[in-house]
N, C-alpha and C positions, 0 to 999 in steps of 0.2 A: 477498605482496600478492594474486598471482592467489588465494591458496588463501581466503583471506578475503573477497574480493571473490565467490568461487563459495561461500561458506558463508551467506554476507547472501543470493546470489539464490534459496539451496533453502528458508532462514529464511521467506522473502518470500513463497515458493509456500505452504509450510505456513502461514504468518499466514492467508493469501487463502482456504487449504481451513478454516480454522478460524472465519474469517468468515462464509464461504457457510454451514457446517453452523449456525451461531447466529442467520443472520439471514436468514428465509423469503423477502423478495425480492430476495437476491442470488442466481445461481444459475451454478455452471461446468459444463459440457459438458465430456466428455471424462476421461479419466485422470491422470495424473502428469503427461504432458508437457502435459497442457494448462495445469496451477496454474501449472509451471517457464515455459511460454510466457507465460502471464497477469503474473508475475512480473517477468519480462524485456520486455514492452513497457511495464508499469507506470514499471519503473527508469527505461529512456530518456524516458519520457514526462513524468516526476518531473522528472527531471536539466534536460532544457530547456525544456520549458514549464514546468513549477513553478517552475525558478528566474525566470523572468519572470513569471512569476504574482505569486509573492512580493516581489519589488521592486515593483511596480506596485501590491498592496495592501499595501506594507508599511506606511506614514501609519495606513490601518485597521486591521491588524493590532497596533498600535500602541495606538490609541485603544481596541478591545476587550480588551487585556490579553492578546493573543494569540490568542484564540475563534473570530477570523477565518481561525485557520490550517484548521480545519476545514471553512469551507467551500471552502477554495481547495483540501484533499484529496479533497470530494467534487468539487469540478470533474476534477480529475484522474483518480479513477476513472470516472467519464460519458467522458471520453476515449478511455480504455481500454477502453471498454464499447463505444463507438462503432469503434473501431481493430481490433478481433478477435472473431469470432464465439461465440467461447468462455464470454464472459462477456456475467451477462448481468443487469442493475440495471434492476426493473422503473419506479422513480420516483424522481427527481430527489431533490427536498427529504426525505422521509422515509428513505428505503432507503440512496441516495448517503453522508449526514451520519452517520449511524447506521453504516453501513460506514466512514464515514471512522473514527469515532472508536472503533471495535473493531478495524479493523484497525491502529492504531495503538498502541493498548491493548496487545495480542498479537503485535504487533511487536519491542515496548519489553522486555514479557516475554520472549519467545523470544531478542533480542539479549541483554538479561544474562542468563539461564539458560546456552544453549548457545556465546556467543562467549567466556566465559570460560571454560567448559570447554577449548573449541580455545585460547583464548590461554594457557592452563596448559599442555596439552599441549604445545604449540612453545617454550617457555619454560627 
């Protein structure tokens, strides 16, 4: 469980470097530990304000067919954004929404690419 839980947070740092290099007003300061650190306040920030997030817009998330979920991702990364010096989203609406839905995109990828890799390996 640790070993999977620490494959999701290195997956997460690489999504976040794959973000920034694709999208010109996201931008990370720093090296490897910074995406791994970017990664790990994103998690906790996800885990419990997202989940409040998402109860409280779930009605709307509901009535847009889901759509909503993106922008309740770009709230979360302005969070993150705001929580750690590292990162850095130069605008809300365009940058934030756009990042949500790439780092999401590349998320989705990288978990089925490389977690079935590791889920074969232990297998």
């Amino acid at each position: 469980m640790l070993r999977s839980l620490l494959i999701s947070w290195v997956l997460m740092a690489v999504a976040f470097a794959i973000t920034a290099w694709l999208l010109s007003g996201m931008d990370i300061s720093g090296g490897i530990s910074s995406y791994l650190w970017i990664a790990l306040i994103f998690g906790i920030v996800n885990a419990f304000i997202g989940t409040i997030l998402r109860i409280i817009t779930f009605p709307l998330t509901i009535i847009t067919l889901g759509l909503f979920s993106i922008v309740v991702n770009a709230i979360l990364i302005n969070i993150t954004d705001g929580l750690t010096d590292d990162l850095t989203v130069d605008h809300f609406w365009w940058t934030a929404i756009w990042a949500s839905i790439i780092l999401s995109f590349v998320s989705i990828c990288l978990q089925m690419t490389f977690g079935a890799l590791f889920k074969r390996q232990s297998a």
